[in-house]
C-alpha positions in Angstrom: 20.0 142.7 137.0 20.1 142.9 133.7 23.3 141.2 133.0 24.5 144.3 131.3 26.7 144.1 127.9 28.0 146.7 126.2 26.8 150.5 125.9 26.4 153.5 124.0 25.3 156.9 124.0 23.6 157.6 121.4 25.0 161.3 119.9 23.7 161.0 115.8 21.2 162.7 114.1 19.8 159.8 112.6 18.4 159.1 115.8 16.5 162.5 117.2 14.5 160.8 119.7 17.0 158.7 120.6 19.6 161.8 120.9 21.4 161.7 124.7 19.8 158.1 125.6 22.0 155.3 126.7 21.7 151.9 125.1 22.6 149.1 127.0 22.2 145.3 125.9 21.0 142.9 128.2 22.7 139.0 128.6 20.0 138.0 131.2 17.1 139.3 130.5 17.5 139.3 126.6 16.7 142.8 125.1 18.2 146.4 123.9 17.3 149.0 126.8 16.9 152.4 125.6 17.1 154.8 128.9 15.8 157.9 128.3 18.0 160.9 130.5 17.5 164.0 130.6 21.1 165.5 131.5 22.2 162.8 134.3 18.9 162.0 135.4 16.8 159.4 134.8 13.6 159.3 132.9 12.6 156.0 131.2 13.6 153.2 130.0 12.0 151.2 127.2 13.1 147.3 126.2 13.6 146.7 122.3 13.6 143.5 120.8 12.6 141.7 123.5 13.1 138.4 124.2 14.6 138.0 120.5 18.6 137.7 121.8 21.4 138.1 124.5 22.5 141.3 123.4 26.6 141.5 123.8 27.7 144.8 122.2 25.9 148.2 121.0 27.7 150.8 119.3 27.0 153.8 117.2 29.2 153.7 114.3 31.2 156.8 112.0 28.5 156.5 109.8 26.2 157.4 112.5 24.4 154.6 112.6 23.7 152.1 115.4 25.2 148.8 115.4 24.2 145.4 117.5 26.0 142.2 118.4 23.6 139.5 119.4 24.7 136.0 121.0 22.1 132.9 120.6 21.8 133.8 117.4 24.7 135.3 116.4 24.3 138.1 114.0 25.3 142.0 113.5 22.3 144.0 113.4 22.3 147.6 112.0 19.1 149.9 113.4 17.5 152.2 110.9 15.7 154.5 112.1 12.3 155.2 111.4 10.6 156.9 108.5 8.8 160.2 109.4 
């Protein structure tokens, strides 16, 4: 397992790749998964920031944004997306 943490679907704009994924953070084996879905189903899955953090929380703030709560360090991370 993972050692789940906190989740979000990710429903911004900012994000068009991203649109429809889960984001799930990961206590155990420290990263942000990104699973890919199409509808219900499962696609793929892809770790970010691996082994940087215990991930506790992931949200996607009004400003459309994604936010991330880390433990070991401690810190607030806001993603940008990238630049096309």
């Amino acid at each position: 397992s993972i050692g789940p943490c906190g989740a979000t679907i990710v429903t911004s704009d900012l994000y068009p790749g991203w649109k429809g994924n889960l984001l799930i953070g990961a206590l155990a084996l420290k990263h942000l998964a990104r699973v890919q879905l199409n509808g219900t189903a499962y696609e793929g899955e892809e770790k970010l920031f691996q082994d940087k953090a215990r991930f506790r929380n992931v949200a996607e703030g009004p400003d459309g944004y994604i936010y991330v709560i880390t433990e070991g360090p401690g810190l607030l991370l806001k993603l940008l997306p990238a630049k096309n």
